[in-house]
Biopython code that builds the backbone (N, CA, C, O; Angstrom):
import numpy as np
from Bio.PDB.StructureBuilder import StructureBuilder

atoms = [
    (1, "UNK", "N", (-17.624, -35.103, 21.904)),
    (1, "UNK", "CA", (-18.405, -34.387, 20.914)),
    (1, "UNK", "C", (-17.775, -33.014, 20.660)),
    (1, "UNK", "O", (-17.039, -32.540, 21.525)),
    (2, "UNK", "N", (-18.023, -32.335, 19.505)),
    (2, "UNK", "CA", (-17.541, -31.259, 18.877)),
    (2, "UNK", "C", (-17.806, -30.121, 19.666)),
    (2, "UNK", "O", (-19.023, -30.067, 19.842)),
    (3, "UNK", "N", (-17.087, -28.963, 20.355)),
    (3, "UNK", "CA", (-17.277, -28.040, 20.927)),
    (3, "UNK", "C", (-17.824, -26.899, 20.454)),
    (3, "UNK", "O", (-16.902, -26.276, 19.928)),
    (4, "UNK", "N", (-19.188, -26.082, 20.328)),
    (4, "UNK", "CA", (-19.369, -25.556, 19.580)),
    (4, "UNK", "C", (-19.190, -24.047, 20.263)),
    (4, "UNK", "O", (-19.374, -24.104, 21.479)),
    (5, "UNK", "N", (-18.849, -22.589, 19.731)),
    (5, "UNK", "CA", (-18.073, -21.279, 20.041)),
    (5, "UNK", "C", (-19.918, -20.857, 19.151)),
    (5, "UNK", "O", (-20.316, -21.041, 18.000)),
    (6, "UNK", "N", (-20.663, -20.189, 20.532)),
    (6, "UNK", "CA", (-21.559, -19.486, 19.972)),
    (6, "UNK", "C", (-21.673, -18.075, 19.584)),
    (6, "UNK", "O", (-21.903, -17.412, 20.596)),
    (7, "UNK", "N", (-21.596, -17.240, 18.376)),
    (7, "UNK", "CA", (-21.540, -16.118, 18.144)),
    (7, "UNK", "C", (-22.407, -15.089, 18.989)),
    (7, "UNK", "O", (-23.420, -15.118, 18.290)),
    (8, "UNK", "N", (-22.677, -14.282, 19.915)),
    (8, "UNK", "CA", (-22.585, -13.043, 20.492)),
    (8, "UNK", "C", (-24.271, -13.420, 20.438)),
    (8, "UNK", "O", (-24.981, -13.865, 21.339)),
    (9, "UNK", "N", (-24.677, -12.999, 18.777)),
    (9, "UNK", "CA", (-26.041, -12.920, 18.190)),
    (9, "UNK", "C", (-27.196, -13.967, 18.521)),
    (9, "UNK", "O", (-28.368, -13.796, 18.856)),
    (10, "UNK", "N", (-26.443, -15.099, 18.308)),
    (10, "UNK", "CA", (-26.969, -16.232, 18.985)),
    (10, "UNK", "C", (-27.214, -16.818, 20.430)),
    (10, "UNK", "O", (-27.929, -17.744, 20.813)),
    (11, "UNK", "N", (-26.622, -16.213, 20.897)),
    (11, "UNK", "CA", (-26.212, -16.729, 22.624)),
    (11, "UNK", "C", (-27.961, -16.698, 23.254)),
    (11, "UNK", "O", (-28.370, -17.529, 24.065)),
    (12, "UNK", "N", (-28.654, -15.789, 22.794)),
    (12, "UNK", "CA", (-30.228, -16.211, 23.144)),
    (12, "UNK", "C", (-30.739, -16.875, 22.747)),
    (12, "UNK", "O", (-31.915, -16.511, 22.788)),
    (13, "UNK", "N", (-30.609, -18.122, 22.133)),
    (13, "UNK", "CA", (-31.366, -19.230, 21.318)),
    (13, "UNK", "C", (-30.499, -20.464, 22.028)),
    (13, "UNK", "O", (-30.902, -21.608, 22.242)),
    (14, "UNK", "N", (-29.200, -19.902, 22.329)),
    (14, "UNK", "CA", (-28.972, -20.849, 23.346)),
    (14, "UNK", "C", (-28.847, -20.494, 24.473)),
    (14, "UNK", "O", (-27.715, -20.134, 24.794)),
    (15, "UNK", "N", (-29.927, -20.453, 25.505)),
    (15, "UNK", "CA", (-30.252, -19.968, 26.812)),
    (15, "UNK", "C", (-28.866, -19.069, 27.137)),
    (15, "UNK", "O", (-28.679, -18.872, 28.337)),
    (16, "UNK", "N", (-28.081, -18.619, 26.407)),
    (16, "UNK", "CA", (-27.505, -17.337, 27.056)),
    (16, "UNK", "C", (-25.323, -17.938, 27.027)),
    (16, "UNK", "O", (-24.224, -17.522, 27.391)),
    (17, "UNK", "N", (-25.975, -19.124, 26.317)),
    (17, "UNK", "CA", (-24.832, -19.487, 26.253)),
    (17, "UNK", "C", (-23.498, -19.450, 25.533)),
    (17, "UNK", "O", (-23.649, -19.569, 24.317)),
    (18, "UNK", "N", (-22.260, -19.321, 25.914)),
    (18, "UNK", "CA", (-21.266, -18.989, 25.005)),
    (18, "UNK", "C", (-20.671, -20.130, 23.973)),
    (18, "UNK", "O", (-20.200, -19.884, 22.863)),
    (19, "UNK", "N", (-20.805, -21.552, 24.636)),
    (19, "UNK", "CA", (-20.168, -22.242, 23.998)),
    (19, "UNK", "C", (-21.083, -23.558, 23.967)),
    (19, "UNK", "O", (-22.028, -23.227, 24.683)),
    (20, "UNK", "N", (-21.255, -24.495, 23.656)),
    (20, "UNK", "CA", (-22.472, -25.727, 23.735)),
    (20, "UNK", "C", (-21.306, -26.971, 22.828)),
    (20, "UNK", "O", (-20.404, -26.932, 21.992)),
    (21, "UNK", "N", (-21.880, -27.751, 23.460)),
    (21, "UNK", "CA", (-21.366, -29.156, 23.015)),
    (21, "UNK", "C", (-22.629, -30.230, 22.253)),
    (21, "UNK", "O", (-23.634, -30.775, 22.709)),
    (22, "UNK", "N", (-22.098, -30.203, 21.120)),
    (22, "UNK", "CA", (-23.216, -30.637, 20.118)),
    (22, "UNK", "C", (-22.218, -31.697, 19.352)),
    (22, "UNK", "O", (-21.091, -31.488, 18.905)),
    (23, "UNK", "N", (-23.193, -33.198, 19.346)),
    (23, "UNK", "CA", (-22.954, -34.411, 18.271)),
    (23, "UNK", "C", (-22.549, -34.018, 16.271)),
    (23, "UNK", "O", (-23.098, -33.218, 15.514)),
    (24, "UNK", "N", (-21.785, -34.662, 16.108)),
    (24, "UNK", "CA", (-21.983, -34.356, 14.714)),
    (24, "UNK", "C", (-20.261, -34.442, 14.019)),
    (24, "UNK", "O", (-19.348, -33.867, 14.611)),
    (25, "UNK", "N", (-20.041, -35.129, 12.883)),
    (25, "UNK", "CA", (-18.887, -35.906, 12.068)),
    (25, "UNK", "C", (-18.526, -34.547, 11.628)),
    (25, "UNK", "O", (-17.529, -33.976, 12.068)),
    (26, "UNK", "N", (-19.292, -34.044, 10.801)),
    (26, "UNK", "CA", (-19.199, -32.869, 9.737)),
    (26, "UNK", "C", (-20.116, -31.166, 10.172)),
    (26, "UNK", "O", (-21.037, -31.012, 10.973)),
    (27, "UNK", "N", (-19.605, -30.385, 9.525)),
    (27, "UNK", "CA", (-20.734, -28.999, 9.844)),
    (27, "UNK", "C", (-21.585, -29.164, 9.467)),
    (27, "UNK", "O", (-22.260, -28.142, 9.589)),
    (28, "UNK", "N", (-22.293, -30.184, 8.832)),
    (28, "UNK", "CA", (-23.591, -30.232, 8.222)),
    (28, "UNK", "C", (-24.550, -30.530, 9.653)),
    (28, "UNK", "O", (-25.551, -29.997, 10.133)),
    (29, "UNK", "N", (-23.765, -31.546, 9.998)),
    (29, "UNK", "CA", (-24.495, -32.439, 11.013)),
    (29, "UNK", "C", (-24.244, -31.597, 12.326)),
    (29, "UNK", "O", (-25.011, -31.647, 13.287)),
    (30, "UNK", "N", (-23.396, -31.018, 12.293)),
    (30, "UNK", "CA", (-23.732, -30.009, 13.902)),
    (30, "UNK", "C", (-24.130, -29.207, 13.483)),
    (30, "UNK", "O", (-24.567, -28.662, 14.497)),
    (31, "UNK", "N", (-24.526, -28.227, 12.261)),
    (31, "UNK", "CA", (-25.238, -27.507, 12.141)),
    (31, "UNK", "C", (-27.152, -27.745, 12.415)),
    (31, "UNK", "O", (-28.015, -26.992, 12.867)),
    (32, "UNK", "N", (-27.183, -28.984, 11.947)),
    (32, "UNK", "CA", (-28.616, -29.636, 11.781)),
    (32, "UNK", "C", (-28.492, -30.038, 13.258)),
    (32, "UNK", "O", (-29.603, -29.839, 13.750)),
    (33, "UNK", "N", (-27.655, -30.510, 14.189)),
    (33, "UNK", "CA", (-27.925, -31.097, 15.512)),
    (33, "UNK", "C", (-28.500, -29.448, 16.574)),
    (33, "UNK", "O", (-29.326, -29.400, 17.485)),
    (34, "UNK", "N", (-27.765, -28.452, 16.040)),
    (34, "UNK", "CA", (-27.185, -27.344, 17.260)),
    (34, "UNK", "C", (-29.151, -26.563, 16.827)),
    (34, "UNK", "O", (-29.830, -25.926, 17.632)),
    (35, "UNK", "N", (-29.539, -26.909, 15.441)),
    (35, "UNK", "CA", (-31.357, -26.981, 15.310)),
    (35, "UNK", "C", (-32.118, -27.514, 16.135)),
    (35, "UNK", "O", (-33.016, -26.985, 16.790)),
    (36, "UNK", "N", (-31.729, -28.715, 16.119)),
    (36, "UNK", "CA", (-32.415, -29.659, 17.477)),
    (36, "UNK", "C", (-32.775, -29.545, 18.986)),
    (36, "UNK", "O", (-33.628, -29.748, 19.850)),
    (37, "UNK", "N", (-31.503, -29.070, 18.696)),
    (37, "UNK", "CA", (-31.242, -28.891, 20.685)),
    (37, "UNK", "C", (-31.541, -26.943, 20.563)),
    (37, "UNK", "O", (-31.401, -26.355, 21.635)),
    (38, "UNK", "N", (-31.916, -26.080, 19.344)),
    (38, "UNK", "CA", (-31.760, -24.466, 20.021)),
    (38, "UNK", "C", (-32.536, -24.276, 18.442)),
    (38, "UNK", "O", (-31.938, -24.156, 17.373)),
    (39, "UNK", "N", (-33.924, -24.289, 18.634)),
    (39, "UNK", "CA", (-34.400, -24.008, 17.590)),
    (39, "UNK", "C", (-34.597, -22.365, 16.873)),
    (39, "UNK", "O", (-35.076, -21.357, 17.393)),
    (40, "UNK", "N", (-34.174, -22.517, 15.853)),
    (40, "UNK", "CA", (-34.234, -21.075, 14.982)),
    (40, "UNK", "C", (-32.720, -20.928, 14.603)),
    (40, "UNK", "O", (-32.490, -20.165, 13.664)),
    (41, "UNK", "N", (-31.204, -21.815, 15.453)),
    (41, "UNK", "CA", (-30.196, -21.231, 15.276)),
    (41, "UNK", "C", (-29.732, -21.820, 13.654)),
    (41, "UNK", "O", (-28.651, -21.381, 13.262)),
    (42, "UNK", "N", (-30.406, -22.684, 12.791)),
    (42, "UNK", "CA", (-29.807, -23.065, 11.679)),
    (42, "UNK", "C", (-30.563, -21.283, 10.744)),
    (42, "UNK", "O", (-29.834, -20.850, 9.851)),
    (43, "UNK", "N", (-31.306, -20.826, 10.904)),
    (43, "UNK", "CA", (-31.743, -19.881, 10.265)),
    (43, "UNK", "C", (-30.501, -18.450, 10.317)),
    (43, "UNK", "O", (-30.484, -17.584, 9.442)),
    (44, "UNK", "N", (-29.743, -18.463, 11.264)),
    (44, "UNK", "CA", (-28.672, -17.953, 11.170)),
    (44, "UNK", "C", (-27.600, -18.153, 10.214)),
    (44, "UNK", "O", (-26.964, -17.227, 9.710)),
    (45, "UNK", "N", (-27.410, -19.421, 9.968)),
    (45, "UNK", "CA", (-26.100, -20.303, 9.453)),
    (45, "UNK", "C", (-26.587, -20.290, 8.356)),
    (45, "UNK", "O", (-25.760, -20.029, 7.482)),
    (46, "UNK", "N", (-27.671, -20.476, 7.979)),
    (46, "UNK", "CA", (-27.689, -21.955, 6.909)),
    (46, "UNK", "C", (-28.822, -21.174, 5.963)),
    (46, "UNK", "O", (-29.865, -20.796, 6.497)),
    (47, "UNK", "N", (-28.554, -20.914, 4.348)),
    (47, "UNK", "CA", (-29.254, -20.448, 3.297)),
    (47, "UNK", "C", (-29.676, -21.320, 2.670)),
    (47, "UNK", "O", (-28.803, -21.515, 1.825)),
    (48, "UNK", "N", (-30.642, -22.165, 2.469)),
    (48, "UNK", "CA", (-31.389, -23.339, 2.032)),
    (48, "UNK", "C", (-31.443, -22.999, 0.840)),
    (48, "UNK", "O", (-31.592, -24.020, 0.170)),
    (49, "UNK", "N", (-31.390, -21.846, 0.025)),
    (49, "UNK", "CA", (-31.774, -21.727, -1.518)),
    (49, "UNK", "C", (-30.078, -22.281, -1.724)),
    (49, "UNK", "O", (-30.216, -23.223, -2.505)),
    (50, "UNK", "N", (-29.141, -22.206, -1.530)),
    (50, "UNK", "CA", (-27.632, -22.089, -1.821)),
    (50, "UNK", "C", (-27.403, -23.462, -1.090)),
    (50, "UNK", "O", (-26.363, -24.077, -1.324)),
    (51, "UNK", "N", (-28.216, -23.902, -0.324)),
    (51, "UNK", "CA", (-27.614, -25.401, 0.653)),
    (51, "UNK", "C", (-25.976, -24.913, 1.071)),
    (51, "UNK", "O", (-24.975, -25.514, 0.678)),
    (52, "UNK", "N", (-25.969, -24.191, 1.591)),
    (52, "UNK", "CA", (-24.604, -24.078, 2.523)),
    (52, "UNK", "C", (-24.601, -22.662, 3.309)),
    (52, "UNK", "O", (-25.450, -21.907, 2.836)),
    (53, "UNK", "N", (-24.163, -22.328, 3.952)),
    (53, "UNK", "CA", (-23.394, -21.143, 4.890)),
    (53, "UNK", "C", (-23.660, -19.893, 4.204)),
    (53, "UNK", "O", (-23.244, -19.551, 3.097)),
    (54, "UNK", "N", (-24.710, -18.998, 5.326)),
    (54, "UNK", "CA", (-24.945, -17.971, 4.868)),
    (54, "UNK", "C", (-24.176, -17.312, 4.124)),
    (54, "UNK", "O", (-23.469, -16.771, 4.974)),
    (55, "UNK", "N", (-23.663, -16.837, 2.785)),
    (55, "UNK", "CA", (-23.075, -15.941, 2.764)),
    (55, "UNK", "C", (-22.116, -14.455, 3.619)),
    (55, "UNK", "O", (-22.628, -13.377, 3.920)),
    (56, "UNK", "N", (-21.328, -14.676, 3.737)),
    (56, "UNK", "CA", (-20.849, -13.535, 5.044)),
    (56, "UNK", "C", (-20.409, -14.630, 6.143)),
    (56, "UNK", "O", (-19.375, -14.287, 6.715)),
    (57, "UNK", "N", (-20.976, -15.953, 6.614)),
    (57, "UNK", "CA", (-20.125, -16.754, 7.487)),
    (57, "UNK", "C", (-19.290, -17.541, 7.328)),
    (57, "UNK", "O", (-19.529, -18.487, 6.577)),
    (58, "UNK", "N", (-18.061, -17.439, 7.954)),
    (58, "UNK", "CA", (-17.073, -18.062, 8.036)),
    (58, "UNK", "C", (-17.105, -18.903, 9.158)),
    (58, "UNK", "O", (-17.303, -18.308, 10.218)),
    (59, "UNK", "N", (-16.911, -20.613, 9.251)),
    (59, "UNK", "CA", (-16.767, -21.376, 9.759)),
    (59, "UNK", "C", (-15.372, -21.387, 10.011)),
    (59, "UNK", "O", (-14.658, -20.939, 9.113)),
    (60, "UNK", "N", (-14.712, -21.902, 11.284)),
    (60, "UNK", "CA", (-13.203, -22.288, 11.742)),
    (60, "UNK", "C", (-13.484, -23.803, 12.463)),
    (60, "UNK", "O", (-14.376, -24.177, 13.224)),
    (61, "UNK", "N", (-12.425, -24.434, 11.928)),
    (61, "UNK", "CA", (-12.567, -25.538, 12.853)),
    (61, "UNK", "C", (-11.282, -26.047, 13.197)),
    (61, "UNK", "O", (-10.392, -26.386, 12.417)),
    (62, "UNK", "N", (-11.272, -26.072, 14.662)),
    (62, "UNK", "CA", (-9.447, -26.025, 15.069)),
    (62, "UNK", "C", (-8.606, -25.558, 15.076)),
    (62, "UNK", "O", (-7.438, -25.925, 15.202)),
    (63, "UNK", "N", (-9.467, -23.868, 14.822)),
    (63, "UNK", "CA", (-7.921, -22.952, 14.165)),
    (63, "UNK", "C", (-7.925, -22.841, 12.670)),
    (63, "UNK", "O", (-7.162, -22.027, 12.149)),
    (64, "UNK", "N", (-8.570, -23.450, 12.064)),
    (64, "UNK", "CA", (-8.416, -23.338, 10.497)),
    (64, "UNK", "C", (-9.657, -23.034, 10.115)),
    (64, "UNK", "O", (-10.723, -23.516, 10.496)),
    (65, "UNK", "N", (-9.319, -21.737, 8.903)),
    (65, "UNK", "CA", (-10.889, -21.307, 8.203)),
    (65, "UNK", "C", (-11.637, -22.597, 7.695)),
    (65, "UNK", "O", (-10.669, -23.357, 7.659)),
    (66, "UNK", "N", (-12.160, -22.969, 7.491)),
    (66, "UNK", "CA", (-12.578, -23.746, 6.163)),
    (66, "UNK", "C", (-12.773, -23.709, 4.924)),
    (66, "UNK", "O", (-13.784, -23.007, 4.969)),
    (67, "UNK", "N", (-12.600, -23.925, 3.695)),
    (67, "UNK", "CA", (-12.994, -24.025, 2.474)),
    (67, "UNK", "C", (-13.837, -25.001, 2.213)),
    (67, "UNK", "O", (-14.009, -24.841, 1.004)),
    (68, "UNK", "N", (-14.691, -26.200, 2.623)),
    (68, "UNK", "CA", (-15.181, -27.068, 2.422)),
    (68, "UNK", "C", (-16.714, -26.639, 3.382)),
    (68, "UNK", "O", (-17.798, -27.158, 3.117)),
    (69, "UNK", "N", (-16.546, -25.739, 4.363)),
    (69, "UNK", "CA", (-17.849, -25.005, 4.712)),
    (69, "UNK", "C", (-18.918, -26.331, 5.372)),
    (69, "UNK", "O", (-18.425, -26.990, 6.288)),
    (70, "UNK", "N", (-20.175, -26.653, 4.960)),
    (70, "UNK", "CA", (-20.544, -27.726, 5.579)),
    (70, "UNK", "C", (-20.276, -29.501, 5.512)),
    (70, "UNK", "O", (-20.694, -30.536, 6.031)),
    (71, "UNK", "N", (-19.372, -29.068, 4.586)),
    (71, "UNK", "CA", (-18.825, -30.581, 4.233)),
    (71, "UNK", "C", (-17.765, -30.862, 4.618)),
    (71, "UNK", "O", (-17.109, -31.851, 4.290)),
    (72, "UNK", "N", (-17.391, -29.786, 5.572)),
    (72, "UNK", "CA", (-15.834, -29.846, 6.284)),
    (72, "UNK", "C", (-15.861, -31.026, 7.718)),
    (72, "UNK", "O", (-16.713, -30.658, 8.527)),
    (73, "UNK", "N", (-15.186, -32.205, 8.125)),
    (73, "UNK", "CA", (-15.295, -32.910, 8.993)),
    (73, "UNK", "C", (-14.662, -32.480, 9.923)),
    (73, "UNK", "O", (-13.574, -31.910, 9.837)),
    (74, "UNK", "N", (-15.543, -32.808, 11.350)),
    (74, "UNK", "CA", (-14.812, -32.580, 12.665)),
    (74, "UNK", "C", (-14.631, -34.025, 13.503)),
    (74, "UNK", "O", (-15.236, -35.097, 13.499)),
    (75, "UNK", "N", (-13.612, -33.545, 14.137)),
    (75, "UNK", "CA", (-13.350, -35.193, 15.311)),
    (75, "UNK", "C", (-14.174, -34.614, 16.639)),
    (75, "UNK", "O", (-14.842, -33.601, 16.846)),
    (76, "UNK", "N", (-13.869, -35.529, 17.266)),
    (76, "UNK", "CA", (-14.968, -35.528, 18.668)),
    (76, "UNK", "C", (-14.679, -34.275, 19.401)),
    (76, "UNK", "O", (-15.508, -33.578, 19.988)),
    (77, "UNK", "N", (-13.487, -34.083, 19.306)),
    (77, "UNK", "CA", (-12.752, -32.905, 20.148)),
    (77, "UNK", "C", (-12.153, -31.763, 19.624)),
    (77, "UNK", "O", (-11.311, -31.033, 20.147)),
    (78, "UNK", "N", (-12.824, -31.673, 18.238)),
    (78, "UNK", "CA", (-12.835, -30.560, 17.554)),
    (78, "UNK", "C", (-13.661, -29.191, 18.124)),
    (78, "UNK", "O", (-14.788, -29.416, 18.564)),
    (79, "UNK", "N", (-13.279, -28.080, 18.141)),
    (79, "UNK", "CA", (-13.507, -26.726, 18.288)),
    (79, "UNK", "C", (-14.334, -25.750, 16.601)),
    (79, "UNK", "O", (-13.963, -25.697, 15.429)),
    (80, "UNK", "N", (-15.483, -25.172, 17.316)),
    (80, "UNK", "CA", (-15.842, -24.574, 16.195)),
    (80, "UNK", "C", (-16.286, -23.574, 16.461)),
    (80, "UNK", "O", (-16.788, -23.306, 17.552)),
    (81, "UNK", "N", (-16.162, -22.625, 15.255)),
    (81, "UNK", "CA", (-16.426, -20.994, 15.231)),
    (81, "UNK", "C", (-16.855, -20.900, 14.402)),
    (81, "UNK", "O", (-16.387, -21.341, 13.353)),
    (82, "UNK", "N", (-18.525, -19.947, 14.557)),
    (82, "UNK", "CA", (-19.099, -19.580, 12.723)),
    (82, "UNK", "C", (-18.743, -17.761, 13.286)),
    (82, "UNK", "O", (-19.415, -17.166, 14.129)),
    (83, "UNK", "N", (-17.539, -17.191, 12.549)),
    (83, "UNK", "CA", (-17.814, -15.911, 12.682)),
    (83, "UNK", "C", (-18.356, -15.597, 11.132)),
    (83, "UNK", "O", (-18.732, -16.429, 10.306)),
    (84, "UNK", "N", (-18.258, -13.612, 10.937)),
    (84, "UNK", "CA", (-18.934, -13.224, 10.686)),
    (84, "UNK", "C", (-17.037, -12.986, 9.536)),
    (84, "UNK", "O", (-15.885, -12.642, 9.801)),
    (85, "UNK", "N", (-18.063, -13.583, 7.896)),
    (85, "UNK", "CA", (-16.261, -13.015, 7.281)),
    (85, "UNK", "C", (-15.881, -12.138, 7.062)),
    (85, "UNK", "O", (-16.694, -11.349, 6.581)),
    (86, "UNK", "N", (-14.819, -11.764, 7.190)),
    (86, "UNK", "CA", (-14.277, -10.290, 6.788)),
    (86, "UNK", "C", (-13.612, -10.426, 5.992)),
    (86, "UNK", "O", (-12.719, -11.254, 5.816)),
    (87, "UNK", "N", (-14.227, -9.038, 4.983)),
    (87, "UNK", "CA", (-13.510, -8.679, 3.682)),
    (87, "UNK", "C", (-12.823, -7.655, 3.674)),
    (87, "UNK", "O", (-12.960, -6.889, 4.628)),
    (88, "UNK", "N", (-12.244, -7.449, 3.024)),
    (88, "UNK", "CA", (-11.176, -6.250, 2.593)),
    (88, "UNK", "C", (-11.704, -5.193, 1.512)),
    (88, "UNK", "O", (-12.085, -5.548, 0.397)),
    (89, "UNK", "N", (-11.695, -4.262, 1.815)),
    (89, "UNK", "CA", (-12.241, -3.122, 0.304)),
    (89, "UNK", "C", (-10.810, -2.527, -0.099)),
    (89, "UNK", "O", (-9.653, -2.894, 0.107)),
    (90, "UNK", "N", (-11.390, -1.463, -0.755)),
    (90, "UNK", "CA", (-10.532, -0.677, -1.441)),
    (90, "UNK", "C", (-10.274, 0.918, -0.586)),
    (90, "UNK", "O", (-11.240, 1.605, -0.256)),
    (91, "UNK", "N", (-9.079, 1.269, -0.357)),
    (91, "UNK", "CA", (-9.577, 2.446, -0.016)),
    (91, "UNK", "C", (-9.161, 3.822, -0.550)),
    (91, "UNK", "O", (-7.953, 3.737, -0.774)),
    (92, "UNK", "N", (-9.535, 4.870, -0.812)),
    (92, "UNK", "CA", (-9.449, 5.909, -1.623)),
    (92, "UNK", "C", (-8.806, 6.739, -0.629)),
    (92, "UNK", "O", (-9.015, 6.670, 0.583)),
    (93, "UNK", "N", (-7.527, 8.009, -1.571)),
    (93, "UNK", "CA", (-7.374, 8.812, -0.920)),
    (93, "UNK", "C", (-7.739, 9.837, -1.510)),
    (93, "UNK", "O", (-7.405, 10.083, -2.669)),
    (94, "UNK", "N", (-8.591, 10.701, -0.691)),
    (94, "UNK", "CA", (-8.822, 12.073, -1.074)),
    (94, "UNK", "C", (-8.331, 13.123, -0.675)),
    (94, "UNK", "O", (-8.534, 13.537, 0.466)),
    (95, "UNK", "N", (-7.466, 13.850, -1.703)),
    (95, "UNK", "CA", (-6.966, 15.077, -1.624)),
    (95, "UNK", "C", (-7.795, 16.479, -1.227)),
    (95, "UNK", "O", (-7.203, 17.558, -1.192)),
]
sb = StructureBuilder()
sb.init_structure("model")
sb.init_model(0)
sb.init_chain("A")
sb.init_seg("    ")
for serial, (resi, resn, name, xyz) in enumerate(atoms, 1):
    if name == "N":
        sb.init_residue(resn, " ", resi, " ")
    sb.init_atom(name, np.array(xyz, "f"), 0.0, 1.0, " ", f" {name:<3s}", serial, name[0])
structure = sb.get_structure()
């Protein structure tokens, strides 16, 4: 099963844990499983008006960002990370 990398924020919804091993083909389905087993943690992830990934999270799976977000597939022994995305601004110099 898919290895799941719990963000910092979350680690109290899963009794304190860093990493959890949760069922599931796709991020949809370990997102909806990692609900099951640690209730409240899809309210982190998951924007139900938009049906996908909070805005601001970035999913990795295996080393690779995703672009496909919850429709992205994992194998059994896939690795996953929802960090937090980082953007780039602009920056000004003031004289």
């Amino acid at each position: 099963m898919p290895e799941v990398w719990i963000p910092p924020r979350m680690q109290t919804l899963a009794g304190g844990r860093e990493q959890v091993v949760i069922d599931g083909a796709s991020v949809r389905q370990v997102v909806n499983n990692l609900e099951k087993a640690f209730p409240g943690m899809k309210d982190f992830l998951y924007d139900s008006e938009e049906d996908d990934l909070i805005a601001g999270i970035a999913v990795v799976v295996d080393g690779e960002v995703s672009q496909l977000g919850l429709l992205e597939r994992v194998r059994e022994d896939s690795e996953i990370h929802f960090l937090p995305a980082i953007g780039g601004g602009q920056s000004q110099i003031v004289n």
